[in-house]
N, C-alpha and C positions, 0 to 999 in steps of 0.2 A: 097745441101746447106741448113744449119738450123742456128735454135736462135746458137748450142753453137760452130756453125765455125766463127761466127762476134764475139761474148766476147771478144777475144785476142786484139782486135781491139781497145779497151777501153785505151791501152798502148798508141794508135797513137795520140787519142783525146787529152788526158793530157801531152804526153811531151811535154818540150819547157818552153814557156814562161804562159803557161797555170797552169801549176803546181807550175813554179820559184815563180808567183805573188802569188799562195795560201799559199807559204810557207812563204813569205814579211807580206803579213796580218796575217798569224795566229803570227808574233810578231810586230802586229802595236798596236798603242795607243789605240784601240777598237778593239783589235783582235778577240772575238767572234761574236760580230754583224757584221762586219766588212766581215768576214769570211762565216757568215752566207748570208749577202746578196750579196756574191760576189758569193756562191753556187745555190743562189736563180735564178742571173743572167743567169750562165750557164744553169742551167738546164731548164730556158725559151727559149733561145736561141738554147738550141738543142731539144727540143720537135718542133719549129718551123721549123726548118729545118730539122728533120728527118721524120716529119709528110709531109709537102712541094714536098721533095724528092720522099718519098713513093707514093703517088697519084700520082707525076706525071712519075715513070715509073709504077705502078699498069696501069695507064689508057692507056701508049703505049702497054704494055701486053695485055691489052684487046681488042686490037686492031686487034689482030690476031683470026677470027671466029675460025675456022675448029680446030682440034689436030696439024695438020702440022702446022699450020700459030702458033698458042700457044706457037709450040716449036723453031721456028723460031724467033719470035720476044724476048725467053726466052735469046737466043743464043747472039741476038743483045744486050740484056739486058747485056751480062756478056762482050760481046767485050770492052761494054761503061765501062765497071767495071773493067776490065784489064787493059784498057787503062791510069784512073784514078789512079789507083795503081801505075802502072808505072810512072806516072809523081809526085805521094807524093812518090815516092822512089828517085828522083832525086832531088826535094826540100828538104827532110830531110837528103839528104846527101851533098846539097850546105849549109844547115846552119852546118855544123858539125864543122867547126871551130871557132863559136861564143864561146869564152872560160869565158866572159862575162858577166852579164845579162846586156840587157839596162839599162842605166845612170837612166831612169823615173821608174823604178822600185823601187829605192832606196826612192821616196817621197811616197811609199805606206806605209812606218812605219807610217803615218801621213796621211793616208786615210779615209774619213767618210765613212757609211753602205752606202751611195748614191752613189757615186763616182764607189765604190766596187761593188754595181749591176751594172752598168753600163760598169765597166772593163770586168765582167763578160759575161757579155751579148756580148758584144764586140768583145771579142777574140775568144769567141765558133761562132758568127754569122758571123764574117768579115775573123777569118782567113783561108788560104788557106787547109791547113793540114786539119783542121777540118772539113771544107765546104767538102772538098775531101770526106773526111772519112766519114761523114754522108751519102755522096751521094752512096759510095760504097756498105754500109749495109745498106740504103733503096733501094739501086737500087738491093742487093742482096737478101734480104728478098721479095720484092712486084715480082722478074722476077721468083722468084720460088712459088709465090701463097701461099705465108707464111700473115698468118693475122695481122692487125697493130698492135696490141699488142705483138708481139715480138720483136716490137723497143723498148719497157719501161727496161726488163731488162739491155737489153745494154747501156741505158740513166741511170738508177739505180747507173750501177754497176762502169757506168765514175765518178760519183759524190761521189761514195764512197770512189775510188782512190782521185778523188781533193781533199775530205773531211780529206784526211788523216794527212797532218802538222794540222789541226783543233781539231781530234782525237788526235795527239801528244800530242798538247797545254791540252786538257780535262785531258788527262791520267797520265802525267807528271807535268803540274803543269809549274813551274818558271825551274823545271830543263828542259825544253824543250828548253827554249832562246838558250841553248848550245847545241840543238841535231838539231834545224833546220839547221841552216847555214851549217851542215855539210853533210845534207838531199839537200839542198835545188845545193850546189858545186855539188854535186856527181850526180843528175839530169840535171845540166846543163852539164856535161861533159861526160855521157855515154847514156841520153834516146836518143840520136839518133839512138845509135845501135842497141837498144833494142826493136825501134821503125820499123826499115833497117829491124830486124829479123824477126817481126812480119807481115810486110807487102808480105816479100818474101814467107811465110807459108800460108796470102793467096793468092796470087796470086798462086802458088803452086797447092790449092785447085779450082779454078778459071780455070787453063789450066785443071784440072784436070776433072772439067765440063763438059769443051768446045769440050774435045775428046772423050767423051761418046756416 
C-alpha cells in the first residue's frame, strides 16, 4: 500500500453532492469568493479528519511490539478498511437513483463566502461517503507505516477536482454559465459509477494485501 494506491480515491471524496454544490457556487451571485471559501471549508474539514484518523490507527499499529504483532495488528488495520469499503459501496449504490440534486441546492445561486465555508466544511466532515473514505486512506497509509504527510497529496489533489467548476468559471469567463449545468447533470447522474469503480479497485488492492 502507498501515496499513489489512495489518489483514485479523490473520485469518492467529491462525487455526489460535494461537487453538485461547487458547481451551484461557481455560478452564484459571488461565485469566486463564494467558491473560494467553500474550498477553504473542505479542505479544513478533511485535514481534520484525515489527521484524526491517521493517529488513531497509527497508534493501534503501535500497539503491536514484536514484527509478528506489527503485522498482525497491520492485517486488523486492512479488515477495518475492507469493511469500510464495503459498506461506502453499498451507500454509493443506494443513492444511485437520486436523479435530482436537493431542492436546498438550488438557494446556493444566492450563497454568501460564510454560508459556503460552512457547507463546506460540512459535507466533507458530516458526510458518511467522505468520513468513510478518509478513514480508509488514513487507516491505509498509518497500518502500512507510511508518514503523515502523504495524506496532503490526496487532500491536494480532492480540492483540485472540487476546484474544477471554479477553474471552469476562471478559464471561460460568462461562457462557463452554459458548460456547468451540463457538468454539474452529468455528475449527478454517473459519479456513482465511477465512484462503484473506484472503490471495487481498492478493495481489489486491500484483498490483494490481506493474502500476502
Amino acid at each position: 500500500m502507498n501515496l499513489l494506491s489512495v489518489l483514485p480515491l479523490t473520485v469518492v471524496m467529491i462525487a455526489g453532492p460535494q461537487i453538485i454544490s461547487a458547481v451551484f457556487l461557481a455560478s452564484s451571485r459571488e461565485a469566486k469568493r463564494s467558491s473560494l471559501a467553500y474550498l477553504v471549508g473542505a479542505g479544513l474539514a478533511m485535514l481534520i479528519g484525515l489527521t484524526v484518523w491517521y493517529f488513531v490507527f497509527h497508534a493501534v499499529r503501535g500497539m503491536g511490539g514484536g514484527h509478528g504483532k506489527h503485522a498482525g495488528t497491520r492485517h486488523l488495520i486492512d479488515w477495518v478498511v475492507l469493511a469500510v469499503l464495503l459498506a461506502l459501496m453499498v451507500i454509493v449504490f443506494a443513492r444511485r437513483e437520486r436523479s435530482q440534486p436537493p431542492k436546498w441546492m438550488s438557494k446556493l445561486q444566492a450563497a454568501s463566502p460564510r454560508f459556503a465555508f460552512g457547507l463546506g466544511f460540512l459535507l466533507f466532515i458530516a458526510m458518511p461517503t467522505d468520513e468513510g473514505t478518509m478513514l480508509v486512506v488514513a487507516g491505509s497509509l498509518a497500518g502500512h507505516d507510511k508518514p503523515w504527510w502523504h495524506l496532503l497529496p490526496f487532500l491536494v489533489l480532492t480540492l483540485l477536482f472540487l476546484a474544477l467548476p471554479l477553474l471552469a468559471l476562471l478559464a471561460l469567463g460568462q461562457r462557463a454559465v452554459a458548460v456547468l449545468p451540463k457538468i454539474r447533470d452529468w455528475a449527478n447522474a454517473h459519479s456513482w459509477l465511477i465512484s462503484e469503480a473506484v472503490i471495487l479497485i481498492f478493495v481489489a488492492i486491500v484483498v490483494s494485501d490481506l493474502l500476502k
